[in-house]
C-alpha positions as CSV (number, residue, x, y, z in Angstrom):
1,X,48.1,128.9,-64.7
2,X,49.9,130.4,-61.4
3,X,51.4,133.7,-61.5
4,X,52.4,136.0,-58.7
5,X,53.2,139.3,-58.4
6,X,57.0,140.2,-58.2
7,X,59.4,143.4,-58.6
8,X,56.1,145.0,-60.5
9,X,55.0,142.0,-62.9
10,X,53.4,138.9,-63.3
11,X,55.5,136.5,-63.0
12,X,54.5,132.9,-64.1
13,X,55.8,130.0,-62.6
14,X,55.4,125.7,-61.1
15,X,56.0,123.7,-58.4
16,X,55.9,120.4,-58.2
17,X,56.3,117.6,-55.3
18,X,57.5,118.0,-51.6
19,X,60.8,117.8,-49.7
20,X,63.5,120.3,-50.0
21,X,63.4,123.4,-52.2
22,X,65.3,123.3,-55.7
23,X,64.7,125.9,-58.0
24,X,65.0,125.4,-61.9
25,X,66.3,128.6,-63.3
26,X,66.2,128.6,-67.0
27,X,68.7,129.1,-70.2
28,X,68.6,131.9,-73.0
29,X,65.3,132.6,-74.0
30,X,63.9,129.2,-72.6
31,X,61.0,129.4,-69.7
32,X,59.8,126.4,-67.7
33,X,59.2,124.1,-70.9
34,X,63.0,123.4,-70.9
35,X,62.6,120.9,-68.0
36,X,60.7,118.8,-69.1
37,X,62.7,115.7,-68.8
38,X,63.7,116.6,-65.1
39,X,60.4,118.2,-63.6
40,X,59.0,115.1,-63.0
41,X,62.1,112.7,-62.0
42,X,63.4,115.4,-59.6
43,X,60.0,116.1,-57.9
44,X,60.1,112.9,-56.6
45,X,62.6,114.2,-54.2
46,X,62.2,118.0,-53.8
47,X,60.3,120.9,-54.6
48,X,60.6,121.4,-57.6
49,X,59.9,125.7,-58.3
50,X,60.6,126.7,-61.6
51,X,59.4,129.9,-64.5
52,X,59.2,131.9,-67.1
53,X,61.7,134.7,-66.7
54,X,60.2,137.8,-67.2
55,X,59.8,138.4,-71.3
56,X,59.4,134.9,-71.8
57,X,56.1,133.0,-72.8
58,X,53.6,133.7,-69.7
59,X,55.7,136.0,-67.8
60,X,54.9,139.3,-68.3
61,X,56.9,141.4,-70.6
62,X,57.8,144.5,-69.9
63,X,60.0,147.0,-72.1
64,X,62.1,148.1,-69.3
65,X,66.0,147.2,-69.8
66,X,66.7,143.8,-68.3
67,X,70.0,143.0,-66.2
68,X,70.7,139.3,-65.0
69,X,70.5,140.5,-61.6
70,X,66.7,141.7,-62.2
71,X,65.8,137.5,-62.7
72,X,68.0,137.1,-59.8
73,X,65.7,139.4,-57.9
74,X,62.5,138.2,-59.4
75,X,63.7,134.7,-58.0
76,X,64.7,135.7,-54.7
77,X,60.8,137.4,-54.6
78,X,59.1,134.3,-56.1
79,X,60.7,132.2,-52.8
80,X,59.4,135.1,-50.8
81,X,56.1,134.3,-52.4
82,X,55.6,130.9,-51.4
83,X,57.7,131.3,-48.1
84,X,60.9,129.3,-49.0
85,X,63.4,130.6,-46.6
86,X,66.4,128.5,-48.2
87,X,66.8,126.6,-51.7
88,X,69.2,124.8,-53.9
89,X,69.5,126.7,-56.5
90,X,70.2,124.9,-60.2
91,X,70.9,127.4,-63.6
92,X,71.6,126.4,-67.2
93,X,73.6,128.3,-69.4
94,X,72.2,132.0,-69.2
95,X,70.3,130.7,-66.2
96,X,74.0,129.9,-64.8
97,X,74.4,133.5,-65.1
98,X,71.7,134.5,-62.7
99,X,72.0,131.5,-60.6
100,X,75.6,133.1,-59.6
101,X,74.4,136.4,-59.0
102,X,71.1,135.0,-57.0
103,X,74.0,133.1,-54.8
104,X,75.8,136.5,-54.6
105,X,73.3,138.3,-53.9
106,X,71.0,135.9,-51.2
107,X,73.8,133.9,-49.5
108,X,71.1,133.0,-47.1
109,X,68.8,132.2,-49.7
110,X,71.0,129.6,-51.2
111,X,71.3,125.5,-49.8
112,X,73.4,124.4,-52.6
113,X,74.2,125.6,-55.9
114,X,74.6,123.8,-59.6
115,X,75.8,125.9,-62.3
116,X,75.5,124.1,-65.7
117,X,77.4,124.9,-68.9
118,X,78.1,128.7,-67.7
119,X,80.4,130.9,-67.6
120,X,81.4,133.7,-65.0
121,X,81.7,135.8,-68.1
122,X,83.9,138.8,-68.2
123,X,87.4,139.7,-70.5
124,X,88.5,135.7,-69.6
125,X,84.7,133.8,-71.2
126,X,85.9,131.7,-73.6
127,X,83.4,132.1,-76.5
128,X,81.9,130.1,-79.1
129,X,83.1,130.2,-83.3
130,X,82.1,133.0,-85.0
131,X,79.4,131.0,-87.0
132,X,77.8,130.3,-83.7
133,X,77.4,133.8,-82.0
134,X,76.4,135.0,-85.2
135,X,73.2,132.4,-85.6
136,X,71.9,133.9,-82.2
137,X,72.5,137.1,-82.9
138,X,70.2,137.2,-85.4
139,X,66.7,137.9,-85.0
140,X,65.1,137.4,-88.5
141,X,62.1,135.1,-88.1
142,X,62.8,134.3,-84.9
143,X,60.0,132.8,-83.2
144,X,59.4,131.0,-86.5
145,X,60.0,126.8,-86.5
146,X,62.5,126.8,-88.8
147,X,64.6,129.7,-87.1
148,X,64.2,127.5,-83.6
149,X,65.3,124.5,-85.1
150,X,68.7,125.6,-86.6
151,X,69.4,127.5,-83.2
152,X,68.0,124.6,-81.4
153,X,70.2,121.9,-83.3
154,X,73.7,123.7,-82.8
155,X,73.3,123.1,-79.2
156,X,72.4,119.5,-79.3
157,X,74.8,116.8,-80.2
158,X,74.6,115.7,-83.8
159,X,74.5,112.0,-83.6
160,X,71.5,112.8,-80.7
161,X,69.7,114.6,-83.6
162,X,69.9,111.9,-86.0
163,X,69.1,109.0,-83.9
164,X,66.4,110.9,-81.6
165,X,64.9,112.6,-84.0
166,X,61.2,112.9,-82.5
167,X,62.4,114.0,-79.3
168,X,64.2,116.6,-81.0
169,X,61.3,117.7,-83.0
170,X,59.0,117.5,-79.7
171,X,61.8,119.8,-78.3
172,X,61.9,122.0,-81.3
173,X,57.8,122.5,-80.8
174,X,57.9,123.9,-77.3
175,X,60.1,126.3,-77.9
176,X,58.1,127.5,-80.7
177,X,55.1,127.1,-78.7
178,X,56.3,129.2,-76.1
179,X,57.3,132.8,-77.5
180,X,59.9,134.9,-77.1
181,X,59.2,138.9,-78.3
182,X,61.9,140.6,-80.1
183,X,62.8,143.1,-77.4
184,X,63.0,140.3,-75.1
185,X,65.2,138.2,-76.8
186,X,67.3,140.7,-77.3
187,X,67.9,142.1,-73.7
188,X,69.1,138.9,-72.7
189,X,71.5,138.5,-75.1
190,X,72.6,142.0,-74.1
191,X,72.7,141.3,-70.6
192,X,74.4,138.1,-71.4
193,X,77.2,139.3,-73.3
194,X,77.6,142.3,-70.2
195,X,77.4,139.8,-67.6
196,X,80.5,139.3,-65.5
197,X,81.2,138.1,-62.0
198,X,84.9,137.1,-62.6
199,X,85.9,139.3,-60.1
200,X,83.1,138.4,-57.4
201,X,82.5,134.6,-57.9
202,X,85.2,133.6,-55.6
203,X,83.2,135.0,-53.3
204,X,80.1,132.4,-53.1
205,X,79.8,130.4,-50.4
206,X,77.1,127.8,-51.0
207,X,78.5,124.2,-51.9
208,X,78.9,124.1,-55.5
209,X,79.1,121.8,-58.4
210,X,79.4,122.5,-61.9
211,X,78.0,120.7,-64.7
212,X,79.4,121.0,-68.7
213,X,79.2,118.6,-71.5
214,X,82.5,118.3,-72.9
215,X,81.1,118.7,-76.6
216,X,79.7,122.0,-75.8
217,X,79.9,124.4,-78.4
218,X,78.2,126.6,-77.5
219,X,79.9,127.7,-73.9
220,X,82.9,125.8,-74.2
221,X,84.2,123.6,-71.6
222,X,87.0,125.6,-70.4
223,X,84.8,128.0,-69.0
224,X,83.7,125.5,-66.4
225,X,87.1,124.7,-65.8
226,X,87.6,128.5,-65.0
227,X,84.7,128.7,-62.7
228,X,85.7,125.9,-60.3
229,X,89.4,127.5,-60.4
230,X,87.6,130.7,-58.7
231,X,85.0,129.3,-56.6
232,X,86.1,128.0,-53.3
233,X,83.5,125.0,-52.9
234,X,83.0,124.5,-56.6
235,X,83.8,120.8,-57.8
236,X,83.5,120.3,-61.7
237,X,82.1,116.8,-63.1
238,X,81.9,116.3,-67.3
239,X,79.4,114.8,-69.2
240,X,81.0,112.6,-71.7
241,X,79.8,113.3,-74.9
242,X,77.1,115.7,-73.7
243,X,76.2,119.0,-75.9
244,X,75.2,122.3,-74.6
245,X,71.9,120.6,-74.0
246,X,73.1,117.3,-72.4
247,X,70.7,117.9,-69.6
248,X,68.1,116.7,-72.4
249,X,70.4,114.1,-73.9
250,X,71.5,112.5,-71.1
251,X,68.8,113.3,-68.5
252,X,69.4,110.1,-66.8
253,X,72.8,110.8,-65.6
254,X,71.9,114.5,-65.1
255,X,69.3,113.9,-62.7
256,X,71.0,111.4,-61.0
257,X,73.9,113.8,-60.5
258,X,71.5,116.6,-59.0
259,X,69.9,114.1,-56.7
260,X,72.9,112.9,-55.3
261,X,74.9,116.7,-54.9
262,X,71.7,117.9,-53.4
């Protein structure tokens, strides 16, 4: 299993083919497993880099406070690592959140940038019901298969659960497979409800498109809508009927898209 040392940890991370740089940058408590229907399509035309943020499964895990801009850092080091000058740089959810401030921070870093099902945070996010930020706020049992599964299944379209219900449950396992202490879970949903680049996202440069199911219930649409308003380059494209995770529903379309803006 690779790891490298970054920023004072072992941080644990894949490539995978040749061409072009694109980095993977997970979602909320989610490490390198959450790719696994695009790892292997993409590969075929880039470089696929990808991890475990630091607190998640192989990644070290230290108690330190974490910011979003620390995984932004940890990225910008892992490139260092294997010499990557330049990448597109692609974040889901929470990994939207560092994926703007990696572009922010390492304009010359950054090719091209996706940001999918994001927000730029701030007084303006548009939130998810109650019900929903109160499921994953709660930490009781929470590397546990039946806590991951009722997370897990408020982020995936319900029709997709009924009528692909093994890839769900296969879903469901790696998640559970690949833990996620306390602490750590935790800190990122602190950082993530402190996170806010309303005021500075206008200023990324990098060619930009942004990605949203238009089911999402989890970071609602609008916010995507708002994010293209403030970004310069930033062109918005739905999903129909995609979920919060409608890079795993629809993974066809979704790597298709990435391919072609990349």
């Amino acid at each position: 299993m690779p790891t490298t040392a970054v920023n004072n940890i072992q941080l644990y991370y894949e490539t995978h083919g040749e061409g072009e740089p694109l980095v993977l940058i997970p979602g909320f408590a989610s490490g390198v497993w959450i790719w696994f229907k695009q790892i292997e399509e993409l590969s075929k035309s880039f470089r696929v880099i990808t991890f475990d943020p630091r607190g998640v499964s192989r990644s070290d895990k230290p108690q330190e406070a974490l910011t979003i801009k620390m995984i932004a850092d940890d990225t910008a080091a892992l490139l260092d690592e294997l010499n990557v000058e330049k990448a597109h740089i692609l974040g889901a959810s929470f990994g939207g959140f560092v994926a703007q401030e990696f572009a922010l921070a390492y304009p010359q870093k950054t090719e091209r940038l996706i940001l999918c099902c994001t927000s730029f945070g701030g007084v303006n996010h548009i939130p998810p019901s109650m019900e929903v930020l109160l499921a994953f706020a709660s930490t009781k049992d929470l590397n546990t298969e039946e806590r991951v599964r009722e997370n897990l299944l408020i982020a995936f379209n319900q029709d997709y659960v009924t009528e692909r219900k093994e890839e769900v449950d296969y879903f469901c396992a790696l998640r559970a497979e690949n833990i996620v202490p306390e602490y750590a879970y935790m800190q990122q949903l602190q950082a993530a409800v402190k996170f806010n680049t309303s005021g500075r996202v206008s200023q990324i440069k990098a060619p930009t498109l942004v990605l949203t199911g238009d089911k999402d219930i989890i970071v609602p649409p609008q916010n995507s809508r708002n994010l293209v308003e403030q970004i310069p380059t930033a062109k918005l494209r739905f999903i129909e009927g995609g979920s919060h995770l409608f890079f795993v529903e629809q993974s066809e379309e979704f790597n298709k898209t990435v391919i072609e803006f990349f």
